[in-house]
C-alpha positions as CSV (number, residue, x, y, z in Angstrom):
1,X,11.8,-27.5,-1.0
2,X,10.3,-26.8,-4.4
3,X,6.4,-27.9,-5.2
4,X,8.1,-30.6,-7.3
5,X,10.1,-31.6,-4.9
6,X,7.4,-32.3,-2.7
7,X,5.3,-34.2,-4.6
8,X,8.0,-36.4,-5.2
9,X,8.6,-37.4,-1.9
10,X,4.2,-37.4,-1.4
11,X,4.5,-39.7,-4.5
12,X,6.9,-42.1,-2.5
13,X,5.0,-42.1,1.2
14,X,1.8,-41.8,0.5
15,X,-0.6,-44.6,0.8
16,X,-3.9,-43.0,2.4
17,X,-5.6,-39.8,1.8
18,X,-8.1,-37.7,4.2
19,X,-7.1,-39.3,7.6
20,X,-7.5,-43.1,6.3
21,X,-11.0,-42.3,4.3
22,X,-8.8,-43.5,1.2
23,X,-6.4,-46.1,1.0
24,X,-4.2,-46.2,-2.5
25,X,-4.3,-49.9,-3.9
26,X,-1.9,-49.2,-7.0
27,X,-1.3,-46.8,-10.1
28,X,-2.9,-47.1,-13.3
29,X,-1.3,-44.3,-14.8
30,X,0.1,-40.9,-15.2
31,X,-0.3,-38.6,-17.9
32,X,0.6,-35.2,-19.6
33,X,-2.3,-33.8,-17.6
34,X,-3.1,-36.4,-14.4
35,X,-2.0,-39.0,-12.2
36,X,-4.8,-41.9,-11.6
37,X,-4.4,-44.4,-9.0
38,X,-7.0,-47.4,-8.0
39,X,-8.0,-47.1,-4.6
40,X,-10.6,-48.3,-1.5
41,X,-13.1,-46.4,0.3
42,X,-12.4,-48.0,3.7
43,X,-15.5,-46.5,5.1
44,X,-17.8,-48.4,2.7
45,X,-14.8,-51.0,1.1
46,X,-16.2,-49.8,-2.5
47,X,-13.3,-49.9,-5.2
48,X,-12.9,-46.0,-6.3
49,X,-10.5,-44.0,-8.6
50,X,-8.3,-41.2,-7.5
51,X,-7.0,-38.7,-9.6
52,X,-4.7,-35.8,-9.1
53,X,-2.6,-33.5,-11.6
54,X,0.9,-35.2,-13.2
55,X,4.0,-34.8,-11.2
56,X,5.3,-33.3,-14.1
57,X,2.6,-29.7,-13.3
58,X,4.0,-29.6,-10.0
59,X,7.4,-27.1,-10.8
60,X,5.5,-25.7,-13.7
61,X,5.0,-21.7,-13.1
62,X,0.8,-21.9,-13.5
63,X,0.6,-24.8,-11.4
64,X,-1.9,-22.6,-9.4
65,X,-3.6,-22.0,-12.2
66,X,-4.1,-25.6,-13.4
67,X,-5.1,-26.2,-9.7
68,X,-8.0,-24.0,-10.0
69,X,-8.8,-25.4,-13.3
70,X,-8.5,-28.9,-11.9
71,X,-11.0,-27.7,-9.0
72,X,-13.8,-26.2,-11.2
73,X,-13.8,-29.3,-13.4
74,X,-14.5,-31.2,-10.3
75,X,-17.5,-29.6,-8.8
76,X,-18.8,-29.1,-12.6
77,X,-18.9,-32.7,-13.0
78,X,-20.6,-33.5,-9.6
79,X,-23.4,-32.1,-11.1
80,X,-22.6,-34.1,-14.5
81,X,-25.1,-37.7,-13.5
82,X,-25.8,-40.3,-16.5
83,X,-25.9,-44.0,-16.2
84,X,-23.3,-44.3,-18.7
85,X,-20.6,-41.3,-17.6
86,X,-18.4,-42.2,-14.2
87,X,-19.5,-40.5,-11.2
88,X,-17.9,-38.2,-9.3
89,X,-17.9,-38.7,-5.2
90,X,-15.9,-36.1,-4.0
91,X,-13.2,-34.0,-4.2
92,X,-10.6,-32.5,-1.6
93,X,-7.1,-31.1,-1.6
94,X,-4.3,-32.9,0.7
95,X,-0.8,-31.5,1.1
96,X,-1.2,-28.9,-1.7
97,X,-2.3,-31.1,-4.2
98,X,-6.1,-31.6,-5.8
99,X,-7.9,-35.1,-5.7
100,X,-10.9,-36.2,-7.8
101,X,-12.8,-39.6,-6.5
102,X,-14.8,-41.5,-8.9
103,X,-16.8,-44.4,-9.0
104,X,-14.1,-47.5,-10.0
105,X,-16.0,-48.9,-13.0
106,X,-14.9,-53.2,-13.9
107,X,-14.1,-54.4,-17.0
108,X,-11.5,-54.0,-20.2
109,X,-11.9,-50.9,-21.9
110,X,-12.6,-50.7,-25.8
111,X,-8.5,-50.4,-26.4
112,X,-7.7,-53.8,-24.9
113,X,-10.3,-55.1,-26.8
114,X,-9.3,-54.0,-30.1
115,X,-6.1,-55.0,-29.8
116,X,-7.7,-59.0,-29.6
117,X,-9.1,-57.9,-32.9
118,X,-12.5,-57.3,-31.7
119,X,-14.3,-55.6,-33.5
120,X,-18.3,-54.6,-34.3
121,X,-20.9,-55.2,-36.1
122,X,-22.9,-51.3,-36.7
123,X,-25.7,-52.0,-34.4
124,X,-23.5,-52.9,-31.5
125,X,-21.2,-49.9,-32.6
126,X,-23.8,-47.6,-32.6
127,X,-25.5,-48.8,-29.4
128,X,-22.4,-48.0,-27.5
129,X,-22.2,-44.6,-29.0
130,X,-25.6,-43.7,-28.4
131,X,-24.8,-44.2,-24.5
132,X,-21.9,-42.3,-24.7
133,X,-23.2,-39.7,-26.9
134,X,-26.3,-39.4,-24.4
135,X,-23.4,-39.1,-21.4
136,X,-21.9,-36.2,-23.4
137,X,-24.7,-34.2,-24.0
138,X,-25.5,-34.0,-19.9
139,X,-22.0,-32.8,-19.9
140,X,-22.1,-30.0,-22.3
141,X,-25.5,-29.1,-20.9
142,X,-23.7,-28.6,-17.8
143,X,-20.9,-26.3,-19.5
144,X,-18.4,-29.2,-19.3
145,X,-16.2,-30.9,-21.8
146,X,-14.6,-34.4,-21.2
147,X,-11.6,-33.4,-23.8
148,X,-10.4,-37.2,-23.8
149,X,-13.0,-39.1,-26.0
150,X,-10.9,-42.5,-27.8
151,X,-11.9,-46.1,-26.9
152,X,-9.3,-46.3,-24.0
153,X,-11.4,-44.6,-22.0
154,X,-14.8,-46.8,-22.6
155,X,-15.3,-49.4,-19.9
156,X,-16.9,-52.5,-21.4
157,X,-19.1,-53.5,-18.4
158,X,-19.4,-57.3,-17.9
159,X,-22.6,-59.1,-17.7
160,X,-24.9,-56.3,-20.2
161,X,-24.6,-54.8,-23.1
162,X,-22.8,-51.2,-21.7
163,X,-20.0,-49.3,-21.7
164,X,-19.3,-45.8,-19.3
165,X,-17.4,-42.9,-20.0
166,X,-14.4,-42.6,-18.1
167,X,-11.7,-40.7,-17.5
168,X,-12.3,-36.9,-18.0
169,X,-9.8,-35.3,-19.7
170,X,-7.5,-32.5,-17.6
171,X,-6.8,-30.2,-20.8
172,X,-4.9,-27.5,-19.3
173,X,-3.6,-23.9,-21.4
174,X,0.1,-25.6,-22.6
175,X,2.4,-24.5,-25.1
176,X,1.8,-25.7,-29.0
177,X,4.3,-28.1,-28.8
178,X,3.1,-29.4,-26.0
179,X,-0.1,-30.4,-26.7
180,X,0.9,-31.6,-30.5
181,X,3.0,-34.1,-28.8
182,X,0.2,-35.1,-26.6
183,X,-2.5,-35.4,-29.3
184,X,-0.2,-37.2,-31.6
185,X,1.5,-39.9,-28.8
186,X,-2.5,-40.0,-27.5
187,X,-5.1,-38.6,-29.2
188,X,-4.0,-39.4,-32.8
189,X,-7.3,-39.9,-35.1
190,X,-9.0,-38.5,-32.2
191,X,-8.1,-34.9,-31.8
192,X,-9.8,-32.1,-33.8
193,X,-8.2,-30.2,-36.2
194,X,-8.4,-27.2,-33.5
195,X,-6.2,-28.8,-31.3
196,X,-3.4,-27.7,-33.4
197,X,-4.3,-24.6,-33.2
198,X,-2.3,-22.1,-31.0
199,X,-5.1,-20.5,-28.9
200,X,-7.2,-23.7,-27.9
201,X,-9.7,-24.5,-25.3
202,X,-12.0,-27.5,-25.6
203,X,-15.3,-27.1,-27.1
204,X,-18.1,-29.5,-27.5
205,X,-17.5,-29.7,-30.9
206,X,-14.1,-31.4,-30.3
207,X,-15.9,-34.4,-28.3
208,X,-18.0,-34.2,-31.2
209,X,-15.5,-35.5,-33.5
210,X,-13.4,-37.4,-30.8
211,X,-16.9,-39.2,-30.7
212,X,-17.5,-40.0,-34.6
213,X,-13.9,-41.0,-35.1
214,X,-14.3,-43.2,-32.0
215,X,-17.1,-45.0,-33.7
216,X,-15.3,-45.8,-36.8
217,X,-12.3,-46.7,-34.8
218,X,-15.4,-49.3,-33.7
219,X,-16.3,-50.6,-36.9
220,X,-12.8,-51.2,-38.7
221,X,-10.1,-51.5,-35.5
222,X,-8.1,-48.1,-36.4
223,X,-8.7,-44.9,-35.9
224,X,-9.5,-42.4,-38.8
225,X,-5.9,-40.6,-40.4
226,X,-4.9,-37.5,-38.2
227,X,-6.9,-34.3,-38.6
228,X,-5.5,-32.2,-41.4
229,X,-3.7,-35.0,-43.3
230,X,-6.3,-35.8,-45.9
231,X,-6.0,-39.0,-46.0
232,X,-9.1,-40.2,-44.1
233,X,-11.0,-43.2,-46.7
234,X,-13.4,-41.6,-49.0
235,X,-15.1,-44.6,-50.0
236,X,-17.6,-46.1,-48.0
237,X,-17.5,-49.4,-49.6
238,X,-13.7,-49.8,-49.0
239,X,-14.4,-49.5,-45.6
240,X,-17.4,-52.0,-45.3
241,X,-19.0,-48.9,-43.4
242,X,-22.8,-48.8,-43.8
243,X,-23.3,-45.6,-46.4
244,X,-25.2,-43.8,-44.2
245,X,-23.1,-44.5,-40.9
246,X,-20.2,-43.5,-43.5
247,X,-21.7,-40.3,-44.7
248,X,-23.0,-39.1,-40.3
249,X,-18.8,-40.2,-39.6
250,X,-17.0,-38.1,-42.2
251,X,-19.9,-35.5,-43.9
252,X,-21.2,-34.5,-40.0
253,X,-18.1,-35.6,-37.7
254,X,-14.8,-35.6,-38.9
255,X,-15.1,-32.4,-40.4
256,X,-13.9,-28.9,-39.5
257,X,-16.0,-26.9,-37.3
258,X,-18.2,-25.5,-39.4
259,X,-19.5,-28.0,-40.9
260,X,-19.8,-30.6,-37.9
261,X,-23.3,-31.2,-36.4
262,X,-24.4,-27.8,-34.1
263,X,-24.5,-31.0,-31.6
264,X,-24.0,-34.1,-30.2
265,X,-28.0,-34.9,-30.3
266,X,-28.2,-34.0,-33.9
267,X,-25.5,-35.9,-34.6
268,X,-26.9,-38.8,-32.9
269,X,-29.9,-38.8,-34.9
270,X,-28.2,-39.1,-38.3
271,X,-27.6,-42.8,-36.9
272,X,-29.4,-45.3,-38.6
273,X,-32.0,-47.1,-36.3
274,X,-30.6,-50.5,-35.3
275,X,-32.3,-53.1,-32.8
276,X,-30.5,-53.4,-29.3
277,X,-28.2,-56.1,-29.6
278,X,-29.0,-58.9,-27.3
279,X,-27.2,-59.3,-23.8
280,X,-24.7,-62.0,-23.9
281,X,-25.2,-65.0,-21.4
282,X,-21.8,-64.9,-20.2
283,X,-22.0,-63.0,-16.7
284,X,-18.5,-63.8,-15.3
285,X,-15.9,-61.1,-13.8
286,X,-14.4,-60.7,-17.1
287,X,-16.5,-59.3,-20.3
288,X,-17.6,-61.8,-22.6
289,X,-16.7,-61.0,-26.4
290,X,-17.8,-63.9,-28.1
291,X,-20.5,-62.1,-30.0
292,X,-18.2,-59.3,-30.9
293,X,-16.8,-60.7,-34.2
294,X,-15.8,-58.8,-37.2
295,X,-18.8,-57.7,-39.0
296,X,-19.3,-59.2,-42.5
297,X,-21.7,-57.2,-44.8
298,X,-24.9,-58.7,-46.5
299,X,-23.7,-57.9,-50.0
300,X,-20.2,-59.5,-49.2
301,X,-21.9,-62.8,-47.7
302,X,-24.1,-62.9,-51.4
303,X,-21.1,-63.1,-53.3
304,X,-19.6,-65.8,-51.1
305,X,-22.7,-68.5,-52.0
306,X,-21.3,-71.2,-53.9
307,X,-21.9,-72.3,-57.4
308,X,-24.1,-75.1,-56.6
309,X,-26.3,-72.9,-54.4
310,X,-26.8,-71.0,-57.5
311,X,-27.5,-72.9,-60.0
312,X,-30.2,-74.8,-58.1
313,X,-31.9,-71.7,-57.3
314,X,-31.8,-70.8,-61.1
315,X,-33.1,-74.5,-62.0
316,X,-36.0,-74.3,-59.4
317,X,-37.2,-70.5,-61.0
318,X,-37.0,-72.0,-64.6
319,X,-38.7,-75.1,-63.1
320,X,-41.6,-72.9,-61.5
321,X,-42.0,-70.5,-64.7
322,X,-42.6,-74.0,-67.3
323,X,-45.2,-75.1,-64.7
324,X,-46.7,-72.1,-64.9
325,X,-46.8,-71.7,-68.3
326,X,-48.0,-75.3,-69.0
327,X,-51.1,-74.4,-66.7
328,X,-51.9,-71.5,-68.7
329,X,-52.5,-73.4,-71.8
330,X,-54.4,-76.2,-70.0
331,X,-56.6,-74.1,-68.4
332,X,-57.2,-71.1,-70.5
333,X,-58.6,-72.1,-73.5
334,X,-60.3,-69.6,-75.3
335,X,-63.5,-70.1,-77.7
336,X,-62.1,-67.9,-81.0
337,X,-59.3,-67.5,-82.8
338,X,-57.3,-64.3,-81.5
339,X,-58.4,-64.3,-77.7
340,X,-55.2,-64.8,-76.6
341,X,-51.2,-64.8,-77.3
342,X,-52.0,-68.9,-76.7
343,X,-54.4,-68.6,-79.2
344,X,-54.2,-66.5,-82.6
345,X,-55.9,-66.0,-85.5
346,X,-54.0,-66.8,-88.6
347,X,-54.6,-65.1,-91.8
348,X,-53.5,-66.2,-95.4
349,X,-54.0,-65.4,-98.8
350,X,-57.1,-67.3,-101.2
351,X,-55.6,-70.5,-102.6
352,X,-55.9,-69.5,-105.8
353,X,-53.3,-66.9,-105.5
354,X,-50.8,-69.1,-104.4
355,X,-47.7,-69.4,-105.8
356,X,-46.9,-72.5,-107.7
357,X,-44.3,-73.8,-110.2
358,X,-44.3,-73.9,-113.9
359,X,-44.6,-77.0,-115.1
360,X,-42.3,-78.5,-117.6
361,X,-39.2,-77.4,-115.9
């Protein structure tokens, strides 16, 4: 019986891994790359998620190979810890196959809620990136890349204002074709230009610009055009995109390598300064998204104020300025000719040089 064979029939029979540690609860999805499944520790009945590599690796000729991969991207992210990145508790291989345990983390992630047409104002937007910018940058310290950066993989936790970083991308070595297909089914908008490329491993830099067009994704509902297409908006007012969020998004993220930030952290500081936005009331088991409306600029709301609006504020300036002015010549009232504008000295020739008509006409 083949490795793919195998896992087939696992796939079918297996409902608990490591001698009843882990019992499977139900599948949430399978990939190119990985298979993820919702489960319970039965030791401490915390809700976790188990991953494993995709049926589809099991009869491929490297499966070893992605095995290995699999395993080293595992105990690198053990090490990964952030309050906003999902942790790992363990890993372990059963019956010839790799399993990742994480943390199970509740809520609807930033995909589901986009397509309610949610979206956010900037400071909200950037809040959120800022945490997930900051979960990054422990990742790269720690020579790992998460390779899967896009809103469907940011938990909106209920009850605060905070999302976590799920779902670490399994980016093994495929084919060209492969991986075009994958990036432009998945990561459309989201992949870097160098994931076209025919030699490609994942760099910072690529969650980098998964994480800038992720933000604008944010702000306007879509994600930016496909790398290499040219057709990403070049106007910041067209998309109601602050101009300086507009200019750290396409000048510093959704550009070709060289010219990206050296880093996440630098990028992160080309963020305008926003206040935190408040934490919502609403603490139920589902996220609350009432304040999450579309954003409406200041310059757009000034245009909206209604005729009447305006002219009364034009009648009360004009109003203020005569009052003004009538004070001025009340009060101020100045001894000689030619102390003030109010007040000036007139000049005109002697009477006797006046003009004055013949007489007899």
């Amino acid at each position: 019986m083949t490795t793919w064979q195998n896992q087939r029939r696992v796939n079918t029979t297996l409902t608990t891994l490591q001698k009843g540690k882990y019992r499977l609860e139900k599948k949430l999805g399978v990939g190119f790359f990985s298979s993820t499944y919702q489960g319970v520790d039965q030791h401490t009945t915390r809700p976790v998620v188990i991953k494993t590599l995709a049926p589809s690796l099991q009869g491929h000729p490297e499966y070893l190979k992605f095995k290995h991969q699999f395993h080293q991207t595992a105990l690198a992210l053990q090490q990964c810890q952030h309050p906003h990145l999902v942790s790992v508790v363990n890993y372990f291989e059963e019956q010839d196959l790799p399993f990742l345990v994480m943390d199970y983390a509740p809520g609807k992630n930033w995909a589901e809620l986009l397509a309610e047409e949610k979206v956010l104002p900037p400071e909200t937007a950037v809040h959120y990136i800022r945490q997930i910018g900051a979960a990054l940058q422990v990742m790269h310290d720690r020579g790992v890349c998460h390779g899967d950066v896009r809103p469907a993989n940011l938990i909106y936790l209920p009850g605060n204002e905070d999302v976590v970083l799920t779902d670490v991308g399994i980016v093994c070595n495929f084919t060209l074709g492969i991986r075009q297909t994958y990036a432009n089914l998945i990561l459309a908008g989201y992949a870097s230009p160098a994931y076209y490329a025919e030699n490609f491993t994942p760099k910072p830099a690529d969650d980098l610009y998964a994480l800038a067009a992720t933000l604008y994704c944010l702000l306007t509902g879509q994600p930016p055009a496909i790398a290499g297409l040219n057709s990403a908006p070049r106007d910041a007012e067209a998309t109601k995109i602050d101009r300086r969020l507009w200019q750290a998004i396409f000048d510093f993220g959704l550009q070709t390598a060289e010219w990206r930030s050296p880093d996440i952290k630098t990028w992160l500081a080309l963020l305008p300064e926003y206040p935190a936005p408040a934490t919502p009331p609403d603490t139920k088991a589902t996220p609350s998204v009432s304040n999450l409306t579309a954003y409406e600029s200041p310059a757009r709301k000034s245009r909206r104020r209604s005729p009447l609006k305006s002219l009364m504020f034009t009648g009360a300036i004009a109003g203020a300025l005569g009052i003004g002015f009538g004070l001025v010549v009340r009060v101020y009232r100045p001894s000689l000719p030619g102390d003030s504008i109010l007040h000036t000295e007139q000049s005109f020739p002697p009477r006797q040089n006046w003009p004055v008509s013949e007489s007899g006409l």
